[in-house]
N, C-alpha and C positions, 0 to 999 in steps of 0.2 A: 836511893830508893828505887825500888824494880817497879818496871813496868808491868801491871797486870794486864792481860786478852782475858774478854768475854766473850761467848759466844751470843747473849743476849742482854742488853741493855737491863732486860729483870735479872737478868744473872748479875748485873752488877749492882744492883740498890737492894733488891727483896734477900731477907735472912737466911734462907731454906730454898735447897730446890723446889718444894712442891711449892714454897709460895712464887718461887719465879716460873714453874711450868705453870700454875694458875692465872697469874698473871699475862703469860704468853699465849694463852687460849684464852681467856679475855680479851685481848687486845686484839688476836685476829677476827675474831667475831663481832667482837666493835666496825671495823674495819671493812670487814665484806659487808656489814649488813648495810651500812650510812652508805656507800657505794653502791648497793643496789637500790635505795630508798632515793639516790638521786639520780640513778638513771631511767627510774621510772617517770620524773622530770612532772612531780606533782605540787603541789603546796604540801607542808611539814603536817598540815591538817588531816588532809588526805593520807596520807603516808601514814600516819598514822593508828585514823581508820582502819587501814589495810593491816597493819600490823597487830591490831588490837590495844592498843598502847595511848597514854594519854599525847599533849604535841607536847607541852613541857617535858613529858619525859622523853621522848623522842628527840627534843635538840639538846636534853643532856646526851643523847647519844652521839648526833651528829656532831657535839662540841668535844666528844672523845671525855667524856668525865666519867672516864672508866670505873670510879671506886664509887660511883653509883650503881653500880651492875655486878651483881654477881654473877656466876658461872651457868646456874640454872638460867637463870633470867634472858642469857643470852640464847641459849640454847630455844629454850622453848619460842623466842622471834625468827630462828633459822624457818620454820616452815611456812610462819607467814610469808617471810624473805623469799619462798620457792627455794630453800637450800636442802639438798640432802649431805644431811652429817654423818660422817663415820668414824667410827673408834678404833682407832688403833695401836694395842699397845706391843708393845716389845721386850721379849724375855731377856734382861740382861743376867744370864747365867754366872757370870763373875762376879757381879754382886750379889746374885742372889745367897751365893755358897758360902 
């Protein structure tokens, strides 16, 4: 049996790339934001607050229960987070043809 390499952990469980490129911009935005939510070094309550978010849902976040979060959802916390997001995609012309 051959050894498979991923380049990402979704690349190895999710069926489809876009579900493992969805899942891999979920997961970092999970990830920044629970990081800036505790270096603001408040109660999950406050944190919250700040985010606009209830705290139960918020320590689903901090608890990484990523398939509670879709993709929007995360997005629209980057601003409370103080985060500016950027899109960038990339023409892959060999595939595209």
């Amino acid at each position: 049996m051959a050894t498979e390499y991923y380049d990402s952990v979704w690349d190895a469980i999710e069926d489809t790339p876009e579900a493992s490129l969805n899942m891999r911009l979920r997961s970092e935005l999970m990830t920044r934001i629970a990081h800036r939510v505790r270096e603001w070094g408040i109660t999950q309550k406050e944190a919250a607050d700040r985010l606009g978010v209830t705290q139960p849902r918020l320590n689903d976040l901090l608890n990484g229960r990523i398939n509670k979060f879709g993709l929007d959802a995360l997005v629209k916390l980057t601003g409370p987070a103080h985060f500016h997001l950027k899109l960038e995609i990339e023409d892959d012309k060999e595939v595209a043809e």
